[in-house]
N, C-alpha and C positions, 0 to 999 in steps of 0.2 A: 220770634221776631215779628210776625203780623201782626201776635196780639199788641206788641210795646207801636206799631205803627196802625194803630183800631182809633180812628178820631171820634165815630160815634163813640165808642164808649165810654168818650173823655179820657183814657187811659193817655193816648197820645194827645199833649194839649198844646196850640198855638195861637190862643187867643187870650182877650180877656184881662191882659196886664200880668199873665202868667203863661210861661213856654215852656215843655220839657226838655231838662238841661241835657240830658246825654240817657245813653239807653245801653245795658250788658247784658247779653244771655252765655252763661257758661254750660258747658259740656262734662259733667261730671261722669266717668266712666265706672262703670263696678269692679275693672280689674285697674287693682291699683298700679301695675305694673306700666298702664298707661297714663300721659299726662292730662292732666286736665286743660281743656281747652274756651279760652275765652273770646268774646264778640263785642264788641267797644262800635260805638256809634261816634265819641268823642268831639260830636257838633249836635246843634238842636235840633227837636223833629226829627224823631227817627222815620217818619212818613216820607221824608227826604237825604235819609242818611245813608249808609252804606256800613251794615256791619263788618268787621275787619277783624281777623283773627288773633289771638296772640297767645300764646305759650310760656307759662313760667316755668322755667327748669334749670338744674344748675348747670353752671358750664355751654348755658346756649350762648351763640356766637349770635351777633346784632344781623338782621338780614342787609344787604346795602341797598335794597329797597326803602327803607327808611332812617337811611341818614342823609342828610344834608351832603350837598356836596361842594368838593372843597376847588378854589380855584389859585392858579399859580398868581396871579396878580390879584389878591383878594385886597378890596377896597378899604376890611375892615384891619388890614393889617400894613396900609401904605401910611403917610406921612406927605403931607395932610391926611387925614381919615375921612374916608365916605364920599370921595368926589366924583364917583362914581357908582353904581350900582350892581349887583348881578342877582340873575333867577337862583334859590338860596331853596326853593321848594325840592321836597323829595320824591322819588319817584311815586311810592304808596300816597302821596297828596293830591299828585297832579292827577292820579288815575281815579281820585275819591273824587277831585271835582270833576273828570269826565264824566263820570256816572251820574254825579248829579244834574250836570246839563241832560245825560237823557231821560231820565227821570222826570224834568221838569218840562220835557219837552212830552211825553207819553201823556201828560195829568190832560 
């Protein structure tokens, strides 16, 4: 994860009219017994991202850390639609941008 966040290197680029789109380091284990484990950056500059884990396997359940959450008067399903708004962000989002605010607060 350092090196995909190495700006000398040019590895990690945000200049130039060119930015890197997203950044994955996976976990490939020798016993197969165990899952493979993936790191998703899934926003630019991973100098400013936050790798985030994820798990393919069958029969995994969705964490509810990252699902949207739902509300009993949801605006998107009233009549008129949308005359109001609500926070739609998942838990795993709101804690990617805490981390980025201190991140960007550390540089």
């Amino acid at each position: 994860m350092s090196i995909l966040r190495d700006k000398a290197s040019g590895i990690c680029v945000d200049a130039e009219g060119f930015r890197t789109a997203g950044s994955m380091v996976s976990v490939l284990p020798r016993d197969p017994a165990l899952p493979c484990v993936h790191f998703f950056t899934a926003t630019p500059d991973p100098s400013r991202s936050v790798f985030k884990p994820f798990v393919f396997v069958a029969g995994i359940k969705p964490a509810p850390q990252v699902r949207s959450p739902t509300f009993l008067q949801d605006p998107a399903k009233q009549i008129p639609r949308f005359q109001s708004s609500v926070d739609r962000r998942h838990e795993l989002y709101r804690r990617h941008q805490a981390a980025l605010e201190l991140m960007e607060r550390d540089q």
